[in-house]
N, C-alpha and C positions, 0 to 999 in steps of 0.2 A: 418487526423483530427488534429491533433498535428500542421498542418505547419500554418492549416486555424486559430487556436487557437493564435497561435502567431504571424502569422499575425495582429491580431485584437489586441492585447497585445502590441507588439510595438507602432504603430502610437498611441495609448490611453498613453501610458507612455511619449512620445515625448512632446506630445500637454500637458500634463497635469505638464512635466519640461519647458518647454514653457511660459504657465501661470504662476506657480511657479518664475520664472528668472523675469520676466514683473514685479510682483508684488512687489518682489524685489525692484529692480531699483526704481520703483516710492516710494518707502517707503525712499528710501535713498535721493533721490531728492526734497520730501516734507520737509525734514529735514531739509534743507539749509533755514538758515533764512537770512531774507531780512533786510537790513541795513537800518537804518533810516535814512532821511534825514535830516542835518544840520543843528543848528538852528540857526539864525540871527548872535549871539554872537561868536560859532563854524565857521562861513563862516568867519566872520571878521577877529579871531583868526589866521585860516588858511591863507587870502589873508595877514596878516600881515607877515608872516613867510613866505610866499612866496616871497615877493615883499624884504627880505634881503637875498634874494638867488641871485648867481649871473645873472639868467637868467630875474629875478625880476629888477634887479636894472638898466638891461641895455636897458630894457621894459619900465622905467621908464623913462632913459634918453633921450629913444627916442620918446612916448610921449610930451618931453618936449620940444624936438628939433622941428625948421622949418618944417622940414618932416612930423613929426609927427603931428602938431596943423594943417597943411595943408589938411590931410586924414579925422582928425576929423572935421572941419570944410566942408569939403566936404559930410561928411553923415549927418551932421546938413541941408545943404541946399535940399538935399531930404529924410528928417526923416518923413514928413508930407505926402509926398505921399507914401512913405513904410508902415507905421503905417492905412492912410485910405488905402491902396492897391488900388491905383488913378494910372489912364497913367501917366508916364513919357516920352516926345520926344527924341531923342537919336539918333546920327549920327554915324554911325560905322566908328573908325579913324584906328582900324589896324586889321588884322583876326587873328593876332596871340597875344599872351599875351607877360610879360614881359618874357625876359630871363631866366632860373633856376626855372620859377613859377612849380607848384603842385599842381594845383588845376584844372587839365583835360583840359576837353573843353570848350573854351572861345575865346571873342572877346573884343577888348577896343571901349570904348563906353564916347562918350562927351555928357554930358545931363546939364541941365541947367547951364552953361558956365564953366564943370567941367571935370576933367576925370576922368572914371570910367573903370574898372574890371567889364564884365559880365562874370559870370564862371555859368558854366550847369553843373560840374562835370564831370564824369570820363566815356568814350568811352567804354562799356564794351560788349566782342565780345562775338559771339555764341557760347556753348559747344559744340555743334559739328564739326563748319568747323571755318574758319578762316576770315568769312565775319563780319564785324560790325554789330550791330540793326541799324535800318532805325528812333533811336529817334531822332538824330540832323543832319539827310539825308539833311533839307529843311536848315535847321541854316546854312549847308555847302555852300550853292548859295546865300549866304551874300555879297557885296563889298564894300570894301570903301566906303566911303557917299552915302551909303542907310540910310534913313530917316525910323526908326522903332520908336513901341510906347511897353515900357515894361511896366510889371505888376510885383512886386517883395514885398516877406515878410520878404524880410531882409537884412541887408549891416552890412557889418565888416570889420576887420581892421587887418595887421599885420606889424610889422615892416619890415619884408623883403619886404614888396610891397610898392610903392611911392602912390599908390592910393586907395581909398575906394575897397571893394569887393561889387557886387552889385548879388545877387542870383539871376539868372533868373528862372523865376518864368512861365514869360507866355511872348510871342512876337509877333509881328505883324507889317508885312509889304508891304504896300499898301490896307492897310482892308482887306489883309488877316494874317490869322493866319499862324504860320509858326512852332510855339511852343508850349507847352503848360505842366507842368513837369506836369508827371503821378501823382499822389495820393498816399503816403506810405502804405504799405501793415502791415496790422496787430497791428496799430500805431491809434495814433491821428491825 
C-alpha cells in the first residue's frame, strides 16, 4: 500500500515543481522591460557621434568618393521600381558575386544600363544530413545572359561593394517563375 501511495506522491510533486519553475521563469521574463524607441532628436544625436568615429568618417569619405556617388546614383535609377515593387529586366553578367562578398547566394545582374548585386541571402543546409534546401535549386540553372524580370523591396549600399545591393525578392525567367523568397515567420 505504501509503494502504491508513493507512487501517486511523486509524479504529483514533479508536475506540481514543474509548474512551479514555468511560473517562475515567465515571471522573470515579463520583467524585462522594452526599450523605447528613439526619438527624432536621440537618432540624430546618435548618427552625429557616429559619423566622428573612425568607422563614421571613412563612411563618409567614401560616400563622397567616385565610388561611392556611382552606387548611389545606381539605386536612384531604380528607387521607383523598388518603392512601386514593378518588373525590373536584368541580364545575368556573372554567377558569382564580388570577391570577399558576405552576403550568401548571389548573382551580378545589369538592369537598366547599370550593375547590380542580386543577393538571396545565405544557403542554409538541413539539420539532419549535409544536402542544401531546394530554395535557390532553380536560381542554380542561371547562365550568363539569361534575360530575367526581378521584383525587389529593397536596394543598399556598402562601401566594401562597387555596386548597389539589390534584394531578390521574386524572379522570373522566360514566364516562368524560378524564385520567389518565402514570407518571414512570425514578423510583418
Amino acid at each position: 500500500m505504501k509503494k502504491i501511495i508513493y507512487a501517486l506522491i511523486l509524479p504529483l510533486v514533479v508536475v506540481s515543481g514543474l509548474v512551479f519553475a514555468n511560473r517562475e521563469i515567465k515571471n522573470v521574463t515579463s520583467k524585462k522591460s522594452i526599450p523605447k524607441p528613439l526619438s527624432a532628436a536621440e537618432r540624430k544625436a546618435a548618427l552625429k557621434k557616429w559619423e566622428a568615429t573612425p568607422d563614421g568618417i571613412l563612411y563618409k569619405k567614401w560616400e563622397a568618393s567616385p565610388a561611392g556617388k556611382k552606387v548611389y546614383a545606381g539605386e536612384a535609377n531604380i528607387r521607383k521600381s523598388i518603392r512601386n515593387y514593378t518588373n525590373m529586366e536584368g541580364v545575368v553578367t556573372s554567377l558569382s558575386l564580388p570577391p570577399g562578398s558576405r552576403l550568401g547566394f548571389g548573382v551580378m545582374v545589369r538592369m537598366s544600363g547599370g550593375d547590380y548585386i542580386l543577393a538571396f541571402g545565405s544557403e542554409k543546409s538541413d539539420k539532419n544530413s549535409l544536402n542544401f534546401n531546394n530554395e535557390f535549386e532553380q536560381l542554380h540553372s542561371l547562365k550568363v545572359n539569361d534575360k530575367i524580370i526581378i521584383k525587389s523591396h529593397s536596394v543598399s549600399h556598402a562601401p566594401k561593394y562597387s555596386y548597389p545591393i539589390v534584394a531578390g525578392d521574386y524572379v522570373e525567367r522566360d514566364s516562368k517563375l524560378i524564385y520567389k523568397r518565402a514570407p518571414r515567420k512570425g514578423g510583418c
